[in-house]
C-alpha positions as CSV (number, residue, x, y, z in Angstrom):
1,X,-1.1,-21.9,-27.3
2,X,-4.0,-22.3,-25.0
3,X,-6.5,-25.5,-26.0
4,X,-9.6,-26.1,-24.1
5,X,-7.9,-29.5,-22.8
6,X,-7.5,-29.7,-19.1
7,X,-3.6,-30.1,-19.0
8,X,-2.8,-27.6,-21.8
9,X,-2.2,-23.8,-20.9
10,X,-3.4,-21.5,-19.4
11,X,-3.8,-24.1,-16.9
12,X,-1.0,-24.4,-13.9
13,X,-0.9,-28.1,-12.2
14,X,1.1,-28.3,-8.7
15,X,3.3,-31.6,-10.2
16,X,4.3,-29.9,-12.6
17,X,5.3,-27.1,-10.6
18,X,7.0,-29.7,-8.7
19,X,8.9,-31.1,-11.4
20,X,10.4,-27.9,-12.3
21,X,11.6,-27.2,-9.2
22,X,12.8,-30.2,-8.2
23,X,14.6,-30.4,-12.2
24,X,16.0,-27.0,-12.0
25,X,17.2,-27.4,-8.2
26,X,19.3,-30.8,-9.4
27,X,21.2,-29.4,-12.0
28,X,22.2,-26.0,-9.7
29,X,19.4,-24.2,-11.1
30,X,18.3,-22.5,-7.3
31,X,17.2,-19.1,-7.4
32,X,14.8,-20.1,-10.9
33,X,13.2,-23.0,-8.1
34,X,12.9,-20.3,-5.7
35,X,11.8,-17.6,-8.5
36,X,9.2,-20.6,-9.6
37,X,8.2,-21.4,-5.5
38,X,7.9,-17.5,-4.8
39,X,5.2,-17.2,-7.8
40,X,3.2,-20.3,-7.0
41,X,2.6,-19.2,-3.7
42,X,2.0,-15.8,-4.6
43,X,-0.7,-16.5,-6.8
44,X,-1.9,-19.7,-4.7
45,X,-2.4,-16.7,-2.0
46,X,-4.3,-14.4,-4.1
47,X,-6.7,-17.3,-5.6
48,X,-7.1,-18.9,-1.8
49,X,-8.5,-15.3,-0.2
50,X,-10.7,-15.2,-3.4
51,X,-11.8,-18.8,-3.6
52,X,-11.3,-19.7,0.0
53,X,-10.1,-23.2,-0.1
54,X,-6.8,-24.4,-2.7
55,X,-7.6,-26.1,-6.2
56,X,-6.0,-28.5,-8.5
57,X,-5.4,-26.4,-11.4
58,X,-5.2,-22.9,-11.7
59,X,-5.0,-20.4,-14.4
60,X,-1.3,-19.1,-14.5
61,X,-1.6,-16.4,-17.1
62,X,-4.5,-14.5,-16.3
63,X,-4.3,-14.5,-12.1
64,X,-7.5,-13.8,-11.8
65,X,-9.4,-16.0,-13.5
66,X,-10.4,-19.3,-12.8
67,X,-8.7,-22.1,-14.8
68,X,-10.9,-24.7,-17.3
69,X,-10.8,-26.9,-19.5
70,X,-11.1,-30.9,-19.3
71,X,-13.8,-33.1,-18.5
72,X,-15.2,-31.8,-15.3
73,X,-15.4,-28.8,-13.0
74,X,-12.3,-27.4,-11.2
75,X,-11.6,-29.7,-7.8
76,X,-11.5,-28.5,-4.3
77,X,-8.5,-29.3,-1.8
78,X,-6.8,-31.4,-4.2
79,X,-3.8,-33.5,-2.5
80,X,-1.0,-32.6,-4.7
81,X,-2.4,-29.1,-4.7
82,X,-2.0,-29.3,-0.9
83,X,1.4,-30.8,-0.8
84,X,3.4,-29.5,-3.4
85,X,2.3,-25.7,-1.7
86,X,3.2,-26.7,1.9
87,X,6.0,-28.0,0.0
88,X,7.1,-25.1,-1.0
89,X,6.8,-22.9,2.0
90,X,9.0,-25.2,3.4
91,X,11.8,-25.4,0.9
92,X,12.0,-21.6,1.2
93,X,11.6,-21.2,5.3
94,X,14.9,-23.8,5.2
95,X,16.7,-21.5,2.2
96,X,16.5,-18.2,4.6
């Protein structure tokens, strides 16, 4: 159910992203981390060559729009933003 409230969906935070992954990965869950580290990237790529920097929320049901919500205007080069998605690439270069 989407709500207008900055944390609720449509919106996609990086942490949380992060949580999964590093959740799924613990209990011997590793291609649904890689599944979920293959789609954040994917769309982060798609939203960076149409935005031109990274964000701290994005909207991860409808690519390509922008995500709302909460009590201010969507963030440029957030941190976690930054390092969960280096993260990420990472993780997977190390997994080939």
């Amino acid at each position: 159910c989407s709500t207008p409230q900055q944390w609720d969906s449509p919106n996609g935070w990086a942490p949380l992203q992060w949580f999964a992954v590093k959740g799924l990965t613990e209990y011997g869950f590793v291609s649904e981390a890689q599944a979920i580290m293959k789609n954040w990237l994917s769309m982060i790529e798609m939203r960076f060559a149409e935005d031109k920097c990274l964000l701290e929320k994005y909207n991860v049901c409808e690519l390509v729009s922008r995500a709302g919500g909460g009590e201010y205007t969507v963030q440029q080069g957030f941190g976690w933003t930054n390092g969960v998605t280096s993260r990420f690439y990472t993780l997977l270069n190390d997994s080939l």
